[in-house]
N, C-alpha and C positions, 0 to 999 in steps of 0.2 A: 504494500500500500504506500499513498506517497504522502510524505510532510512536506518535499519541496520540489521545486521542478514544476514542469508541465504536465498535466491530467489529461490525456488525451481519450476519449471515451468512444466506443466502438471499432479498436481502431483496423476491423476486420473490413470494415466500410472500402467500398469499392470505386476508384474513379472515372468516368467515363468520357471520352475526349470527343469533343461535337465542332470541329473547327479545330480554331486556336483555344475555345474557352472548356475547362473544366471544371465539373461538376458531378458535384457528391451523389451518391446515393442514397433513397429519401430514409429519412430516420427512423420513420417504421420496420421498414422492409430491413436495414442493416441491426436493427433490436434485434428482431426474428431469426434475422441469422443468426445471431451469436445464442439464442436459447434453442435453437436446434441444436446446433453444436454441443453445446453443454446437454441438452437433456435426452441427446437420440444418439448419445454413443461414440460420438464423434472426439469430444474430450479425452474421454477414459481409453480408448483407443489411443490415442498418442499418447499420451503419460507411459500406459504401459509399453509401448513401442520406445519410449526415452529410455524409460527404468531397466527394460532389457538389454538394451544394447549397450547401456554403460556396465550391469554386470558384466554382459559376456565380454567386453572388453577387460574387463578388473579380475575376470577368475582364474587366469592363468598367468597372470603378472603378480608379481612381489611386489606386496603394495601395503605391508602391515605393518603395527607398532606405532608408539603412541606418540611419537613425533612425525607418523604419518595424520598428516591432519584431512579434513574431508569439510568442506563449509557446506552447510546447508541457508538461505532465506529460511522465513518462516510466514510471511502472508502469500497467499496460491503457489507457496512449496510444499510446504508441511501442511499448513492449517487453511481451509477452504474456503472464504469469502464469498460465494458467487449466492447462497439463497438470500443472505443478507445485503448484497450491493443490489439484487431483483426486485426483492421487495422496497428498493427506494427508488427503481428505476433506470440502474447502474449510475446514479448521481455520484458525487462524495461529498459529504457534510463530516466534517474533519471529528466534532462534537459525537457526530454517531459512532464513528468507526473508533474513538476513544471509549465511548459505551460499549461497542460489540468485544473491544480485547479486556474490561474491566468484567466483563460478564463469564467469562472465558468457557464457552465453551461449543466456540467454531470447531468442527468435525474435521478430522483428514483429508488431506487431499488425496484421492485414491491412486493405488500403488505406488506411493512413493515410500510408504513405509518400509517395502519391500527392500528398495535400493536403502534405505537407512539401518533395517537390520543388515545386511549384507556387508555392508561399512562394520559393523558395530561386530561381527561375528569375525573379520578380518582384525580385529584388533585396534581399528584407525582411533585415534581421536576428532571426537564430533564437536565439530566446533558451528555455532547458529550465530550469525549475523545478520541482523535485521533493523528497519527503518522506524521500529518503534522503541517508544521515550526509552528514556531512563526510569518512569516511574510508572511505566507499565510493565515492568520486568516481572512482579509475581505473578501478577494473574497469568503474564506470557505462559511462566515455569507451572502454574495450574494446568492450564492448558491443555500443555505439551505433555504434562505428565499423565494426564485422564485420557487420551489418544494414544497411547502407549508408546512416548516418545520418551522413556524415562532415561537413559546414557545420555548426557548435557555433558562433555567435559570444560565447556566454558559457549555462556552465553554474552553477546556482544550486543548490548542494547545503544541508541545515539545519547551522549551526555548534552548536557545544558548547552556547554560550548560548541555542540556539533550540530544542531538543530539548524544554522542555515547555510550545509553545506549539501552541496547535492547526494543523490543515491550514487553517484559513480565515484564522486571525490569519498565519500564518507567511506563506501568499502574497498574500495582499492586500497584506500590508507592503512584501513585494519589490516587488509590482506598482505601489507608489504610489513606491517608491522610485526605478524605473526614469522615470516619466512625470517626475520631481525632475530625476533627469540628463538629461531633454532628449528622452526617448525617446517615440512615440507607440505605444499598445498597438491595434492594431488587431484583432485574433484572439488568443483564448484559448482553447485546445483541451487540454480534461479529460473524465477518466471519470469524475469525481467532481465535486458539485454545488459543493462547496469549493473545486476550481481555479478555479470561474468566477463565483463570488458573492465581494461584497467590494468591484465598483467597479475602475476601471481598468484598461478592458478593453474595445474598442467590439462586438466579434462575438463570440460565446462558441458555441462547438460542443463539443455534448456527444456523449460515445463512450459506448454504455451496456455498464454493469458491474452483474448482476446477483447479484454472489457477494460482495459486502460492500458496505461503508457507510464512508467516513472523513468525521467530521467535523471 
């Protein structure tokens, strides 16, 4: 989810070239797309299509031990936002989606847990960075921990001072800061292009989120 940057909503929307001039496709029709997508199989089809191919990539490579680190996101990586951004329209009212992680108890994103036991049974350290506060960090670890995300070896929430830096500044920084204390980034797993651009990061699997943009 985004605290800074540009929100960009539907961004599955299609351009159509009539001349020289371009224009969108109408806002209904690109809504509907995007809950087909999510509700007729289309989502969970690619997820699991992500989540296998980075095992089977990972299972025959020496990728273990606990300064093997693996980053995971935690909003549309781990924990699923999409019945809660529908029923507002896919809007973002900053105040609600502060409610939806205080309340904590957005559901999984399906099959990624897969890929995160898989990590967790190779021995890596799990390390969660994500774009929410500093003082949403227990309900996060609620959360995470009633979706059976309980291995946390360190969770990376944004401090006061970090609140207006973008999603790409903010985790690249952590990400170069982790490789500083010793740690090896092997896998980065984002919904968003900004979890995994930036460098310091050897696998990057992307989970697709067609209901916003954060950059």
């Amino acid at each position: 989810m985004m605290y800074h940057g540009i929100r960009i909503f539907f961004s599955i929307t299609l351009l159509f070239l009539a001349g020289c001039e371009r224009k969108p496709q109408n806002l209904t029709t690109a809504k509907e797309a995007v809950e087909n997508y999510y509700e007729k199989g289309g989502f969970e089809k690619d997820v699991q299509n992500a989540v296998d191919q980075a095992i089977n990539y990972f299972k025959n490579r020496v990728c273990c031990g606990t300064q093997s680190a693996v980053i995971f996101d935690i909003d549309d990586t781990l924990l699923w936002s999409y019945s809660d951004m529908k029923a507002i329209q896919f809007g973002y009212v900053p105040k609600l989606f502060h409610d939806w992680v205080i309340r904590a108890d957005t559901p999984a994103v399906p099959y990624v847990k897969k890929l995160y036991d898989f990590f967790v049974s190779r021995g890596c350290s799990i390390i969660l960075l994500t774009g929410r506060r500093f003082d949403e960090r227990e309900a996060t670890l609620k959360n995470l921990h009633a979706e059976g995300f309980k291995k946390i070896d360190l969770l990376i929430t944004r401090a006061e001072n970090e609140l207006g830096l973008s999603a790409l500044e903010y985790k690249s920084k952590h990400r170069k800061r982790l490789e500083q204390e010793g740690y090896t980034i092997i896998a980065t797993i984002g919904d968003q292009y900004s979890d995994l651009k930036g460098g310091y990061a050897y696998y990057q699997v992307k989970i697709p989120n067609y209901t916003y943009i954060v950059n």
